[in-house]
GUGUDO-558935 format. One record per residue (C-alpha): x, y, z; residue number from 1. Coordinates in nm, 2 decimals, padded with zeros to 4 digits. Example, Ala and Ser with C-alpha at 12.3 -4.5 7.8 and 13.67 -1.06 7.14 Angstrom:
<node xx="01.23" yy="-00.45" zz="00.78" pos="1"/>
<node xx="01.37" yy="-00.11" zz="00.71" pos="2"/>
***
This chain:
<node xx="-09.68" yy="-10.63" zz="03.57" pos="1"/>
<node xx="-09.65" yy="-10.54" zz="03.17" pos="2"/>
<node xx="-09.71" yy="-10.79" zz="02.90" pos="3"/>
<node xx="-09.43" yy="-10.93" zz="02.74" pos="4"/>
<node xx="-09.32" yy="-10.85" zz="02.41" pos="5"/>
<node xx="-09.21" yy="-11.21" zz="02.34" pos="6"/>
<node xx="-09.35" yy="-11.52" zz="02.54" pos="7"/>
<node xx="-09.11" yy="-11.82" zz="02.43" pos="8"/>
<node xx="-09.23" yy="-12.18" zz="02.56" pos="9"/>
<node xx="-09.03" yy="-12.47" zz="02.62" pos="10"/>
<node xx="-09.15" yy="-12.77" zz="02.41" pos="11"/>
<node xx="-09.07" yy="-13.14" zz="02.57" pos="12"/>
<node xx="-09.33" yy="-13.17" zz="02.89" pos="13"/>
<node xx="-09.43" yy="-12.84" zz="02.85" pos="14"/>
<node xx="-09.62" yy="-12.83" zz="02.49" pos="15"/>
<node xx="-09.59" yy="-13.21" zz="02.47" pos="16"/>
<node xx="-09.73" yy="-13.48" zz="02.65" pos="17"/>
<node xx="-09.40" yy="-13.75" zz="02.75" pos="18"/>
<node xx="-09.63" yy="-13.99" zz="02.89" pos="19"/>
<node xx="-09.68" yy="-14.12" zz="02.52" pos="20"/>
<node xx="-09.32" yy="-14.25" zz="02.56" pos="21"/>
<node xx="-09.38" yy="-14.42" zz="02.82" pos="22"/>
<node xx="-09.43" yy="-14.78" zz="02.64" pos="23"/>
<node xx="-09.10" yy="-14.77" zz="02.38" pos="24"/>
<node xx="-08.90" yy="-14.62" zz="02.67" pos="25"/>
<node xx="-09.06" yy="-14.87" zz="02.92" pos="26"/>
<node xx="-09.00" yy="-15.16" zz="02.65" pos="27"/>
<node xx="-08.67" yy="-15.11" zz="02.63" pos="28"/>
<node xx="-08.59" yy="-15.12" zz="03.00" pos="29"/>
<node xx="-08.74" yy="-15.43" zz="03.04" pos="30"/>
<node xx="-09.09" yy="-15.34" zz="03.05" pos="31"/>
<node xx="-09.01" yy="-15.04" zz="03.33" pos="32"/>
<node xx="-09.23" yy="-14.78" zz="03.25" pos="33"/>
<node xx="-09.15" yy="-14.64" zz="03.58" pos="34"/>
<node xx="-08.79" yy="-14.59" zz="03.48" pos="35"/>
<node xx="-08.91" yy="-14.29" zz="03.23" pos="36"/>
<node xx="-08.85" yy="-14.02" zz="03.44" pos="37"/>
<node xx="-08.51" yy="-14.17" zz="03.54" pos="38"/>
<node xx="-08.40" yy="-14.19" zz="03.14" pos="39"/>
<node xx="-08.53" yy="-13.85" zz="03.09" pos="40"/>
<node xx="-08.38" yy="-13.65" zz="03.40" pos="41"/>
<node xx="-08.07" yy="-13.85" zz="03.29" pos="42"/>
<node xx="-08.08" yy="-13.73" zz="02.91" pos="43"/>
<node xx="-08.11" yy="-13.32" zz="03.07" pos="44"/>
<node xx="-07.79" yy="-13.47" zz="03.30" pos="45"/>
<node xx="-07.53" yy="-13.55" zz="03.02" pos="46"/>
<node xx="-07.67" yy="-13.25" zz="02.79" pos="47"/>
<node xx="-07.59" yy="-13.06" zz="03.08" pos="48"/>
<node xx="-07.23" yy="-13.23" zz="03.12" pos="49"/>
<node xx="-07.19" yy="-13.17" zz="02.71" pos="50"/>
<node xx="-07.27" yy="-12.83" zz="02.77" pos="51"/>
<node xx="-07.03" yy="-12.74" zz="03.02" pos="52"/>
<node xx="-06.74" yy="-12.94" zz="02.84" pos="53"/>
<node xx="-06.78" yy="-12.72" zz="02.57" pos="54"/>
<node xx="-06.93" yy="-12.97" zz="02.35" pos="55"/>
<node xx="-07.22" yy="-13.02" zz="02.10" pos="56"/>
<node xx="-07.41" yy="-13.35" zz="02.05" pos="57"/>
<node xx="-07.80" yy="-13.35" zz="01.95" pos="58"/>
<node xx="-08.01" yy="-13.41" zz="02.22" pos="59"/>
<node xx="-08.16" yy="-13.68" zz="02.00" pos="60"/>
<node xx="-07.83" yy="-13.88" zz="02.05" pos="61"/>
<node xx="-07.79" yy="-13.80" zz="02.40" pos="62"/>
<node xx="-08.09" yy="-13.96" zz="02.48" pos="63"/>
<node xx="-08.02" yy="-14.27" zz="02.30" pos="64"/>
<node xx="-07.69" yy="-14.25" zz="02.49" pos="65"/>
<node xx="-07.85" yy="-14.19" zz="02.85" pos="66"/>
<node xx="-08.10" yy="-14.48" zz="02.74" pos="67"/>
<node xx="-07.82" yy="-14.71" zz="02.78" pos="68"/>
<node xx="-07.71" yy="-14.60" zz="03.04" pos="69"/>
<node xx="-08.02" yy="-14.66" zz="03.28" pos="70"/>
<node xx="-08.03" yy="-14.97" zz="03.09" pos="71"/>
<node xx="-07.69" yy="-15.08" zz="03.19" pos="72"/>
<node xx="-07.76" yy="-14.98" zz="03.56" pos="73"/>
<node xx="-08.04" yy="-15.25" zz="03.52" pos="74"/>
<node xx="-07.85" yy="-15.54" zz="03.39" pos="75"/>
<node xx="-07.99" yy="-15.50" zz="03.04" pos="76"/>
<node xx="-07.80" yy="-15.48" zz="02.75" pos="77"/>
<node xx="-07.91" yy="-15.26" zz="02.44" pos="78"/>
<node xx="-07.80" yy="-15.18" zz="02.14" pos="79"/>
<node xx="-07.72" yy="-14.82" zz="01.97" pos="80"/>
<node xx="-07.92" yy="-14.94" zz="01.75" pos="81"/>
<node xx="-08.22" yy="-15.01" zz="01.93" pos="82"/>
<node xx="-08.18" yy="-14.76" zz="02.18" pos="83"/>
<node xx="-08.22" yy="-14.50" zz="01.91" pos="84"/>
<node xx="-08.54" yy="-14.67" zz="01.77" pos="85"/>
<node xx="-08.69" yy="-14.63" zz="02.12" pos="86"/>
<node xx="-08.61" yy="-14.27" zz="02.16" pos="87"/>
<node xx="-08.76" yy="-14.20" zz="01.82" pos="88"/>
<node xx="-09.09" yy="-14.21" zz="01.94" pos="89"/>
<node xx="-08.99" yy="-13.85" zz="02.09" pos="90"/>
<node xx="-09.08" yy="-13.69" zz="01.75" pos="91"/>
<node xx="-09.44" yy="-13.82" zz="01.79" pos="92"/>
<node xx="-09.58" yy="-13.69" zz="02.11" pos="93"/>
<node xx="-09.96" yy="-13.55" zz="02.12" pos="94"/>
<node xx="-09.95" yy="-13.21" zz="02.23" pos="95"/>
<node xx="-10.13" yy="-13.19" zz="02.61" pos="96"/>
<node xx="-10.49" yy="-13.12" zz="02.61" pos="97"/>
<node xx="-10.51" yy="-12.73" zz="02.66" pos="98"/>
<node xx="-10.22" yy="-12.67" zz="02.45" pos="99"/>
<node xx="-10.39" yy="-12.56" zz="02.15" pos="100"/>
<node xx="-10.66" yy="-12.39" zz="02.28" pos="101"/>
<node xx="-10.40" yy="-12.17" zz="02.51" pos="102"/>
<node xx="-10.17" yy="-12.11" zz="02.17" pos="103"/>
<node xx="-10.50" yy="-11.99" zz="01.98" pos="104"/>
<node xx="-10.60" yy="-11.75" zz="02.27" pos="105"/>
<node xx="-10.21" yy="-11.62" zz="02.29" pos="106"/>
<node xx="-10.20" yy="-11.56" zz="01.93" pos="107"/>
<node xx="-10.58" yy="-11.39" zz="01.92" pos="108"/>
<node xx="-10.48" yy="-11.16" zz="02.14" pos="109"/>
<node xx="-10.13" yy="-11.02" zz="01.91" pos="110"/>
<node xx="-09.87" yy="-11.19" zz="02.13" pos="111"/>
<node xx="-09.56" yy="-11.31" zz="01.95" pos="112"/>
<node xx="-09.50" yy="-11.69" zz="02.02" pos="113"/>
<node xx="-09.16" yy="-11.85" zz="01.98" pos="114"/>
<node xx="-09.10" yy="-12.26" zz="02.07" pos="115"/>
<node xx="-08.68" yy="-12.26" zz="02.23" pos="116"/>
<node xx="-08.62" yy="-12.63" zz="02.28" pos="117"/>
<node xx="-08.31" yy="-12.84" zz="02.35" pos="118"/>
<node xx="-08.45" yy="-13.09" zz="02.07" pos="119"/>
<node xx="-08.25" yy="-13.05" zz="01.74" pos="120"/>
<node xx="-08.40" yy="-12.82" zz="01.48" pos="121"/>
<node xx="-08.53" yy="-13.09" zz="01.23" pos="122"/>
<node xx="-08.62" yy="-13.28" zz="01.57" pos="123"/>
<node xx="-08.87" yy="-13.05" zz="01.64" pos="124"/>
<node xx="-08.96" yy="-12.92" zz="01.32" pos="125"/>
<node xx="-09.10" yy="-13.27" zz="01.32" pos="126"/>
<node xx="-09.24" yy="-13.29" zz="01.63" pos="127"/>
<node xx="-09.45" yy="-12.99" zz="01.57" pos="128"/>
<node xx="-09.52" yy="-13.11" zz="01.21" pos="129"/>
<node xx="-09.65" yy="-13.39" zz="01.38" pos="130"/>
<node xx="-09.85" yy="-13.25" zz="01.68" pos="131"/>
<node xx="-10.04" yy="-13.03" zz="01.45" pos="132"/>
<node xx="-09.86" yy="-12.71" zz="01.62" pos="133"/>
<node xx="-09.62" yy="-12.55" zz="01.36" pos="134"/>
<node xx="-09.88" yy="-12.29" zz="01.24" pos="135"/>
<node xx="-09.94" yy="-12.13" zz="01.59" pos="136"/>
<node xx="-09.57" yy="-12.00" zz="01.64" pos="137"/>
<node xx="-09.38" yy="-11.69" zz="01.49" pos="138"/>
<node xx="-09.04" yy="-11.88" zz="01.51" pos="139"/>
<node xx="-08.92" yy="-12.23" zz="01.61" pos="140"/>
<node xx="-08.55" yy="-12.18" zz="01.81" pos="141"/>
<node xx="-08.34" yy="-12.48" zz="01.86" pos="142"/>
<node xx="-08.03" yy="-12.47" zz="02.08" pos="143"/>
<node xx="-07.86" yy="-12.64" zz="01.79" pos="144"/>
<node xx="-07.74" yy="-12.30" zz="01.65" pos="145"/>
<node xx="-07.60" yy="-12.17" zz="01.95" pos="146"/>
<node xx="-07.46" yy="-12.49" zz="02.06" pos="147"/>
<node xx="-07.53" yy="-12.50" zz="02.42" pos="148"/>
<node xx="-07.81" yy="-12.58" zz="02.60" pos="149"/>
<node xx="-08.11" yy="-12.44" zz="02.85" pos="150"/>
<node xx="-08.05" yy="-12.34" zz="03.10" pos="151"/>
<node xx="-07.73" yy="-12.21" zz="03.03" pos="152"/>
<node xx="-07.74" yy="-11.85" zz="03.00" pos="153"/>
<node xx="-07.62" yy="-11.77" zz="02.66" pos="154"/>
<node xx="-07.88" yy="-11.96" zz="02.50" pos="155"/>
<node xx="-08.14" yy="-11.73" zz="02.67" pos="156"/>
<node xx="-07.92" yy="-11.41" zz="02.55" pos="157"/>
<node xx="-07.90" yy="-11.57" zz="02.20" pos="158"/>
<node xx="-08.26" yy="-11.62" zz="02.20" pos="159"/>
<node xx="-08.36" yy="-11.24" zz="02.27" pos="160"/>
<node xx="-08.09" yy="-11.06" zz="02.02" pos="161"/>
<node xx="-08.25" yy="-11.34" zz="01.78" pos="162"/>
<node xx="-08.59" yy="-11.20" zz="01.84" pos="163"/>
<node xx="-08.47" yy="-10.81" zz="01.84" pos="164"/>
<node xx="-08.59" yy="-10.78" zz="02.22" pos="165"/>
<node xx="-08.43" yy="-10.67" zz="02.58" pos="166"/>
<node xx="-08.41" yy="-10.95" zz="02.83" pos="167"/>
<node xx="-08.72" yy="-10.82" zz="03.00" pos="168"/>
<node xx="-08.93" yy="-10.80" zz="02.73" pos="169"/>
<node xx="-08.91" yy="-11.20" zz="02.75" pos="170"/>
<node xx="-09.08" yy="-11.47" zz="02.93" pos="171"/>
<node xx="-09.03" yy="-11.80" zz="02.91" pos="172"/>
<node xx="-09.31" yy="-12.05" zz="02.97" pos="173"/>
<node xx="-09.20" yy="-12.38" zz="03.07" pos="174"/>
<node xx="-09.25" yy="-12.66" zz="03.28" pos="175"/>
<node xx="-08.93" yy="-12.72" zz="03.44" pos="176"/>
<node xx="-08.79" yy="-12.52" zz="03.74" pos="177"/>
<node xx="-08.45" yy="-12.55" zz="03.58" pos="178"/>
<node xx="-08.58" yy="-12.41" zz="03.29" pos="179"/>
<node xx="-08.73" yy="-12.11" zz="03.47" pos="180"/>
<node xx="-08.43" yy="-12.07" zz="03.67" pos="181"/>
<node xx="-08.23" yy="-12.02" zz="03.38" pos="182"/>
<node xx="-08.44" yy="-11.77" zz="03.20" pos="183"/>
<node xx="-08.51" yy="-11.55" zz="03.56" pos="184"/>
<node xx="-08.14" yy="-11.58" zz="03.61" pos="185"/>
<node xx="-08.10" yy="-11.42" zz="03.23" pos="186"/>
<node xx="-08.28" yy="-11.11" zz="03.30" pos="187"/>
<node xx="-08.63" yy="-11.30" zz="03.14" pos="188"/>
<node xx="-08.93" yy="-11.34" zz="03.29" pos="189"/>
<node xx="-09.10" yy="-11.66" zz="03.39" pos="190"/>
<node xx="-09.43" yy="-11.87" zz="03.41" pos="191"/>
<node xx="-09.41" yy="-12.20" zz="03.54" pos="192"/>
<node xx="-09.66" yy="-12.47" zz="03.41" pos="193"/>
<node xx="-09.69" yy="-12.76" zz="03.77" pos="194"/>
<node xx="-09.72" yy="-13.07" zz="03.49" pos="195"/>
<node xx="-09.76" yy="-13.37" zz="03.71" pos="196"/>
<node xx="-09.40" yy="-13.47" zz="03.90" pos="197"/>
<node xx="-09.27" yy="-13.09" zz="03.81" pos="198"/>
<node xx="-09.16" yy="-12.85" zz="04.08" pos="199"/>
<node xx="-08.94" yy="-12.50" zz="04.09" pos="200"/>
<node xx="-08.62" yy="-12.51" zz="04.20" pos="201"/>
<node xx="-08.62" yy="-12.35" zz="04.59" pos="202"/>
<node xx="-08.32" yy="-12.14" zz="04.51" pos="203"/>
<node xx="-08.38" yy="-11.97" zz="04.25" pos="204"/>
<node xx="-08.63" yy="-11.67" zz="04.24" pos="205"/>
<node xx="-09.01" yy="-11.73" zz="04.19" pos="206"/>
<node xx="-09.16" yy="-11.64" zz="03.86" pos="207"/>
<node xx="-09.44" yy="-11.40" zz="03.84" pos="208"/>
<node xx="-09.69" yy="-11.66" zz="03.68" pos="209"/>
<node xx="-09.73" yy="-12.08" zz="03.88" pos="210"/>
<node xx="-10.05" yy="-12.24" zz="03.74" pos="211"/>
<node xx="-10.10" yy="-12.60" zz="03.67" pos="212"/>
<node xx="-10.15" yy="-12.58" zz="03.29" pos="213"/>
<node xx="-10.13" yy="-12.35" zz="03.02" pos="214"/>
<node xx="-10.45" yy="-12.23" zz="02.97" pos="215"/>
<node xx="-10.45" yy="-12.05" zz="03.29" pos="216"/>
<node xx="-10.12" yy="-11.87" zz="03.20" pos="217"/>
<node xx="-10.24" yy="-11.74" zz="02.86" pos="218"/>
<node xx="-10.55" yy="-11.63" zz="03.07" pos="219"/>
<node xx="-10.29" yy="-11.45" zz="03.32" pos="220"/>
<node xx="-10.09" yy="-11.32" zz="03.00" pos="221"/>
<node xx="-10.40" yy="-11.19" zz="02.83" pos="222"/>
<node xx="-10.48" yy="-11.04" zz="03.14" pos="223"/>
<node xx="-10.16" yy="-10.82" zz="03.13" pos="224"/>
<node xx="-10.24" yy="-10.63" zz="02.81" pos="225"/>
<node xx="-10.58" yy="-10.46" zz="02.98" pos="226"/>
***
């Protein structure tokens, strides 16, 4: 294996930590914190279904949307209004524990670090502003400007002309198998962070890199350059 020339990381789950969601999420659904994973598999669902109707809506909305929807599905009735002031607490999520110390190591040793995220471009310009992780990356992509989203592949192609590199001079760190699925199936390469709850998806090819956080995969990256 060569290094990369680019190593783009997914942000939601991957960089930040969802389980400080949890309680606005869970308070919304009746106190059902356990119904967090459902709300957010269902948010990736309908962008998903905007994507392949060839439309465009933020992901901030579509989660506010999918919100009510698991919400409905448990006899509780909530407002667009006050589904929207429980997703907002997206924009404030602590960064994991290794994170920064992985991002500081990455950029020590001269890689090029680039966040691609389904969240809207002031969405995570504010969640990084917030998590104190802005200064560590080289550019911030949103799918906004392509107007699709991971994992379909032309957000992956847009990403690498946008960056001036070949397919295979990418690798996309993430922590979703979808998300790695996408990128292999692109040309890129993957590393795949096992967050709690995460797995790869079976049919799809493995990526070269599987640790359980992202410390070990700058370690692996670093590794590469030797």
């Amino acid at each position: 294996m060569t290094a990369p020339k680019v190593v783009f990381f997914d942000v939601n789950e991957t960089l930040l930590d969802l389980g400080a969601i949890k309680k606005s999420i869970g308070q919304a659904l009746g106190n059902r914190e356990d119904l967090t994973a459902l709300w957010f598999t269902t948010m990736l669902h309908y962008s998903l279904v905007t994507t392949v109707g060839g439309q465009y809506t933020d992901f901030g909305t579509i989660g506010a949307a999918a919100l009510r929807m698991v919400a409905a599905n448990q006899g509780i009735l909530l407002t667009e209004a006050e589904a929207k002031v429980a997703v907002s607490s997206i924009t404030s999520l602590p960064p994991h524990p290794e994170v920064k110390e992985a991002l500081t190591a990455l950029r020590n040793a001269g890689y090029t670090l680039v966040a691609l995220t389904n969240s809207s471009t002031k969405g995570v310009e504010t969640q990084f502003k917030n998590a104190g992780l802005t200064a560590f990356f080289d550019q911030i992509l949103s799918v906004e400007e392509v107007g699709k989203y991971k994992p379909d592949t032309a957000v992956y192609n847009w990403a690498a002309q946008k960056m001036g590199v070949k397919p295979n001079e990418c690798l996309m760190v993430a922590a979703h198998g979808w998300d790695i699925a996408g990128a292999i199936w692109a040309g890129w390469r993957g590393a795949f962070t096992a967050r709690p709850g995460q797995q790869l998806y079976p049919l799809a090819p493995l990526p070269e890199i599987n640790e359980t956080d992202l410390l070990k995969i700058a370690e692996k990256l670093i590794s590469l350059q030797k």
